[in-house]
C-alpha positions in Angstrom: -86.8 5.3 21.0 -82.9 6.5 21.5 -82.7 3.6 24.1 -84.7 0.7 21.7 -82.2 1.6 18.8 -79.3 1.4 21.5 -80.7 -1.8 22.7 -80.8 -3.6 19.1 -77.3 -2.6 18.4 -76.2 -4.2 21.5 -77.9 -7.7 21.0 -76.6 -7.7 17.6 -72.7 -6.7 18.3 -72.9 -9.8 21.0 -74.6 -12.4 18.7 -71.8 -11.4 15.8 -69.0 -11.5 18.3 -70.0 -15.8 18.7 -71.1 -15.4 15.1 -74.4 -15.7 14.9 -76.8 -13.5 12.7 -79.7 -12.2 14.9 -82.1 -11.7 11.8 -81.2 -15.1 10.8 -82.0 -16.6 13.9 -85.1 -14.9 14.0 -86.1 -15.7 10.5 -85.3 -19.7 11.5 -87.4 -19.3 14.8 -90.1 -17.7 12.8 -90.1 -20.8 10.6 -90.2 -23.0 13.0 -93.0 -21.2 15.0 -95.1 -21.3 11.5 -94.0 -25.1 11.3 -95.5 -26.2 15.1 -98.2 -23.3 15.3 -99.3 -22.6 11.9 -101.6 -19.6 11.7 -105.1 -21.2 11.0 -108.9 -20.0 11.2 -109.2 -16.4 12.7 -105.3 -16.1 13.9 -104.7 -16.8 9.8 -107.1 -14.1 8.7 -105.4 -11.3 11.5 -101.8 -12.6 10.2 -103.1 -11.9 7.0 -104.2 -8.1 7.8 -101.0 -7.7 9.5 -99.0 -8.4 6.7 -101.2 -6.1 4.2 -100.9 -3.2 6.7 -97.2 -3.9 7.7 -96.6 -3.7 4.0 -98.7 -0.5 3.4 -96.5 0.8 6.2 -93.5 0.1 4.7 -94.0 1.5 1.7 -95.8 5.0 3.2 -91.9 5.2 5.1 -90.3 4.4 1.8 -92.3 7.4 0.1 -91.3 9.4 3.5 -88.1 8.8 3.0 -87.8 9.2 -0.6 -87.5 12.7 -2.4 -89.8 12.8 -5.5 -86.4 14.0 -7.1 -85.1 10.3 -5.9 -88.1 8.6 -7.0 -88.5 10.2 -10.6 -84.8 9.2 -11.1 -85.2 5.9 -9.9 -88.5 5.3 -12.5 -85.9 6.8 -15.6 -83.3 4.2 -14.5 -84.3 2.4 -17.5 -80.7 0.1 -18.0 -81.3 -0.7 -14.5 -85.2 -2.1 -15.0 -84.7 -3.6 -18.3 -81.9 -6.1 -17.2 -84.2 -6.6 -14.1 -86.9 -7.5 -16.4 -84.8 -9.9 -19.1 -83.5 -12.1 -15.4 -87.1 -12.2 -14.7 -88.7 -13.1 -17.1 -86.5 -14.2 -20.0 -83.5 -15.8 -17.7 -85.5 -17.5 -15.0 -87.9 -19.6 -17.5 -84.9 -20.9 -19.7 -83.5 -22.3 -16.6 -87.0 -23.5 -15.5 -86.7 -25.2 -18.9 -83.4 -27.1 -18.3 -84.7 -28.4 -15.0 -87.4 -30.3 -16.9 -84.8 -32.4 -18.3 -83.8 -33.6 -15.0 -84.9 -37.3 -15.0 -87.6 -38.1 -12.8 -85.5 -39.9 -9.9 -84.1 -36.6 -9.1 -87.4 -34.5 -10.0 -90.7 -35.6 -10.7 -92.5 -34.3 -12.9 -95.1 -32.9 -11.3 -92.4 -30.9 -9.3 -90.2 -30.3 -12.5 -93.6 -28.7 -13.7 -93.7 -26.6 -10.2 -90.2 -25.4 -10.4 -90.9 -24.1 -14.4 -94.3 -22.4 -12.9 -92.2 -20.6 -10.2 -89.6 -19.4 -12.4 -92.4 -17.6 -15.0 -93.7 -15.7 -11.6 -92.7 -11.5 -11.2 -90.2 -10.5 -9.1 -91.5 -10.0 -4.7 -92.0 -6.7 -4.0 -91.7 -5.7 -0.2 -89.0 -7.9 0.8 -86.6 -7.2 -2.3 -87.4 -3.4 -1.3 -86.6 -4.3 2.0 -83.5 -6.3 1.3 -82.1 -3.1 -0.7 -83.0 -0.9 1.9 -81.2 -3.1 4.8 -77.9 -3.9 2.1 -77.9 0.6 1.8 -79.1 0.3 -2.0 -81.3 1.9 -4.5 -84.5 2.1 -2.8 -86.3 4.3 -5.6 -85.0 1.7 -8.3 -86.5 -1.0 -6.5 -89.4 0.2 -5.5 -90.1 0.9 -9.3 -88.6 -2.1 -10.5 -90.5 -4.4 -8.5 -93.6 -2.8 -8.5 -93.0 -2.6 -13.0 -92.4 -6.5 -12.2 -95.4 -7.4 -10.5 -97.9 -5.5 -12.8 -96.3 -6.9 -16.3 -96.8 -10.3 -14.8 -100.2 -9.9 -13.9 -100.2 -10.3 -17.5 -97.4 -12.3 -18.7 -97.2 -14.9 -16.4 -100.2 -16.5 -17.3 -99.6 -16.0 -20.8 -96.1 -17.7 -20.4 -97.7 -20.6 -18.2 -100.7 -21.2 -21.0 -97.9 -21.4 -23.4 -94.7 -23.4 -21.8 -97.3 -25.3 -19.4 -99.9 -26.3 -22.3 -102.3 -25.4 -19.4 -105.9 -25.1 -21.4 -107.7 -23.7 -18.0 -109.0 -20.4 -19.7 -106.6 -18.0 -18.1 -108.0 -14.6 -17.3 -106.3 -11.5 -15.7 -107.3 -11.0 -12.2 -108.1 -7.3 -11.9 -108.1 -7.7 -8.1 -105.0 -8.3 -8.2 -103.9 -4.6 -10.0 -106.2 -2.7 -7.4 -104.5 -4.7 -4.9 -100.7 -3.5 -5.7 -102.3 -0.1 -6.4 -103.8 0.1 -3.0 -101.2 -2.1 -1.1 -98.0 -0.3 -2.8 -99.0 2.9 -4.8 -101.3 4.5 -2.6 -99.1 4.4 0.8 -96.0 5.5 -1.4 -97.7 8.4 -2.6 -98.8 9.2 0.7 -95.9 9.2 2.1 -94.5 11.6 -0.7 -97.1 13.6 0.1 -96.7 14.0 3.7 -92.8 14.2 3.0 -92.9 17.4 4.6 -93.6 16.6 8.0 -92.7 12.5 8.2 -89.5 12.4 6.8 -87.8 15.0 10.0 -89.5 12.7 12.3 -88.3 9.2 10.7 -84.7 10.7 10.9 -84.7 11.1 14.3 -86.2 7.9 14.9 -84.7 5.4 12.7 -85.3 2.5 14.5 -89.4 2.3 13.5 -87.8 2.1 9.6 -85.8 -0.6 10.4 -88.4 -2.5 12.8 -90.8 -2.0 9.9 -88.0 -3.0 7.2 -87.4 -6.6 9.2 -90.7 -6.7 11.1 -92.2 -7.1 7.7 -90.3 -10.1 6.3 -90.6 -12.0 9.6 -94.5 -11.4 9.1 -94.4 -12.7 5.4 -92.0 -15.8 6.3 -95.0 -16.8 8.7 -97.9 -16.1 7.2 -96.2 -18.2 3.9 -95.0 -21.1 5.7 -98.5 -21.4 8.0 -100.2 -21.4 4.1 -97.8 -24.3 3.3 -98.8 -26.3 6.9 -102.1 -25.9 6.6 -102.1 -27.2 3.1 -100.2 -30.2 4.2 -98.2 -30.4 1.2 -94.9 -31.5 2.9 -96.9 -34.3 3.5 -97.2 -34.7 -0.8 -93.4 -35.9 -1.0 -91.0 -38.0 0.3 -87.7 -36.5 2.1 -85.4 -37.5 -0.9 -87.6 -35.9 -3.2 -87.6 -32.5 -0.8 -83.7 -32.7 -0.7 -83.5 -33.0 -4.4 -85.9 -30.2 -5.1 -84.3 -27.7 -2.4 -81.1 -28.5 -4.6 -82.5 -27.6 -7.4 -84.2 -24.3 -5.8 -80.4 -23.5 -4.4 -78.8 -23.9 -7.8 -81.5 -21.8 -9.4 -81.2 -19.2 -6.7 -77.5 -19.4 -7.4 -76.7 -19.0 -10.6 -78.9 -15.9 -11.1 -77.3 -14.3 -8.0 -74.1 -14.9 -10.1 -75.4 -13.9 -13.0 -76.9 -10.4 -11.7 -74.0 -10.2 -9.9 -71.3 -10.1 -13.1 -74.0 -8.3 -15.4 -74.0 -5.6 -13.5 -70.4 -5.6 -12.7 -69.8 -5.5 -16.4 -72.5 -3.4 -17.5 -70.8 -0.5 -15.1 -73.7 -0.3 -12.3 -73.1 1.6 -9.2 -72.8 -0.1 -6.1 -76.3 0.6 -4.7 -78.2 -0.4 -8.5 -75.9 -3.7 -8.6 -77.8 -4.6 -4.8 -81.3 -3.8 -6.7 -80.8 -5.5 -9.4 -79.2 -8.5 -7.5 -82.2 -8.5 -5.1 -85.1 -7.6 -7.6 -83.5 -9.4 -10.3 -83.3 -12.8 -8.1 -86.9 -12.7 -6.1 -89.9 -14.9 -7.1 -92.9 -13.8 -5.6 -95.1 -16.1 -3.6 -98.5 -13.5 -3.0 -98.5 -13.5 -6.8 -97.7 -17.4 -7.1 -100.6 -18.9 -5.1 -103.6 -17.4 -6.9 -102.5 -17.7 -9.8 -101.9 -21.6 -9.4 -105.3 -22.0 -8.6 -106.7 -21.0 -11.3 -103.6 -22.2 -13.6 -103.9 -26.2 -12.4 -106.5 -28.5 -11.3 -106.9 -28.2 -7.3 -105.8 -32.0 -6.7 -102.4 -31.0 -7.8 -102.0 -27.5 -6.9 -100.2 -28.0 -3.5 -97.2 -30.2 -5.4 -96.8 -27.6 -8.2 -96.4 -24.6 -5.4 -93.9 -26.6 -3.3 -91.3 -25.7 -5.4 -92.0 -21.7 -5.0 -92.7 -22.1 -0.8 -89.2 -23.6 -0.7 -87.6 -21.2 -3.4 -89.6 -18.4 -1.3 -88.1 -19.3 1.9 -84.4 -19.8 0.9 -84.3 -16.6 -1.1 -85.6 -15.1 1.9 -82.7 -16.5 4.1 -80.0 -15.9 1.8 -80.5 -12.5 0.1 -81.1 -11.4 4.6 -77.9 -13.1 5.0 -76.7 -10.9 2.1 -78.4 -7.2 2.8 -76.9 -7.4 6.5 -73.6 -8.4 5.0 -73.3 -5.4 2.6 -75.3 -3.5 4.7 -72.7 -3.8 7.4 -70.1 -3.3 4.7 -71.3 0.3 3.6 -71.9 1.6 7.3 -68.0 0.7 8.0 -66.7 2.1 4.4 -69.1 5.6 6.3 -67.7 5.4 9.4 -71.2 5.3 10.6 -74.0 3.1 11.7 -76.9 1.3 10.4 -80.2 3.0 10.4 
């Protein structure tokens, strides 16, 4: 394990000596593996099982790692969730809002109508706990403000969607989907706090699995997203102008609430480690919740345009915000004198 950690170091100090980012290369790889062999059939299915038990995984460590004194303050943390909350779900919609009155040559409607759905959607949950955990943030205060996230829009997306959408499709909540982040999320964290005892000496001698697991995970979420996309041919759907114009408008979105958590929680008088959660949870959209819930929310003929605008949102917050965790995460090993986990 000593010599695997040792290994990783070294691949990574010679890529960022020609300055290259090995987990960006990977991520880009990833894509274009998922671009030229999409997962389909039964390799689709086992991708998907792998990403359900590499999350599960993830979280067990987290709860491992985590003191239930670190855990219970990171659920009081209520400043922290609350501003969180208002970029999610009050934030991102006005600016879905303003995009609409983009004329049509630069966003069409149907894709002004995607990027509105996207921004009404709850905030990822592994990879913004993932990204906090790389950038050396507040892992308990993400793991509780995504996971607070994703079950309050289980609820209020759709409500906000029947509302700023005019959707009449006779929206329901999706219990399936609470079991699921119970099972997926909960249930491993708990575990893990309740195995504490005995995990957590053995995950600090080998830090190298939480770190495999950290990145392991979002390289197994990239793929399994973008084959979803492939196999629903929707970049097929658009021309190349109109995918330029709408990753522009995706960038600027991503943007200006990265700026905007950014000086909020600057001002507000965050620590460092809550001003990475918030920037992280504050500025994810998630894709798992995204996709079922557009199916029911729009008519299937039109379904793969109005998610185009999340799967490119999805993959560029993933490649900036890893571009970002490594960045601070280097920045807090050197301030320590140490090294990464």
């Amino acid at each position: 394990m000593h010599q695997l950690s040792a290994a990783l170091r070294a691949v990574e100090r010679a890529l960022h000596r020609i300055g290259v980012d090995g987990y960006v290369l990977l991520l880009l790889c990833t894509v274009a593996l998922a671009t030229l062999l999409p997962a389909t059939g039964r390799a689709a299915t086992a991708v998907s099982a792998a990403v359900s038990i590499a999350i599960g995984l993830l979280f067990f460590l987290y709860g491992a790692r985590l003191s239930p004194r670190e855990a219970l303050a990171g659920a009081r943390h209520w400043r922290l969730h609350l501003l969180i909350l208002a970029c999610t779900f009050v934030l991102f919609p006005l600016l879905g809002e303003a995009a609409r009155l983009l004329p049509a040559s630069m966003l069409a409607p149907q894709l002004a109508t995607g990027v509105l759905f996207l921004t009404l959607l709850p905030s990822t949950v592994q990879s913004s706990v993932a990204f906090t955990s790389m950038a050396r943030g507040n892992v308990a205060a993400a793991i509780c403000a995504a996971t607070f996230s994703s079950l309050i829009g289980i609820v209020l997306t759709p409500l906000l969607a029947a509302w700023l959408l005019a959707a009449d499709t006779g929206v329901r909540i999706n219990g399936g989907q609470i079991l699921d982040i119970v099972l997926q999320l909960l249930v491993p964290f708990a575990a893990g706090q309740l195995l504490r005892r005995w995990v957590a000496p053995w995950l600090g001698r080998h830090r190298v699995v939480t770190r495999v697991v950290d990145r392991g995970s979002i390289l197994l979420i990239v793929y399994s997203a973008f084959s979803e996309g492939v196999r629903e041919g929707i970049w097929g759907q658009v021309t190349a102008g109109q995918i330029l114009w709408l990753a522009l408008v995706c960038a600027v979105l991503l943007g200006l609430v990265l700026g905007f958590t950014t000086v909020a929680s600057r001002r507000l008088g965050f620590a460092w480690a809550d001003q990475v959660t918030i920037r992280f949870c504050g500025s994810k959209k998630s894709l798992a919740n995204g996709l079922p819930l557009a199916t029911i929310l729009f008519p299937a003929a039109t379904v793969g345009l109005t998610v185009l605008p999340l799967m490119l949102f999805h993959q560029l917050q993933l490649m900036v915000c890893t571009v970002l965790a490594r960045r601070w995460g280097r920045r807090r090993v050197d301030e320590a004198g140490g090294e990464a986990p």
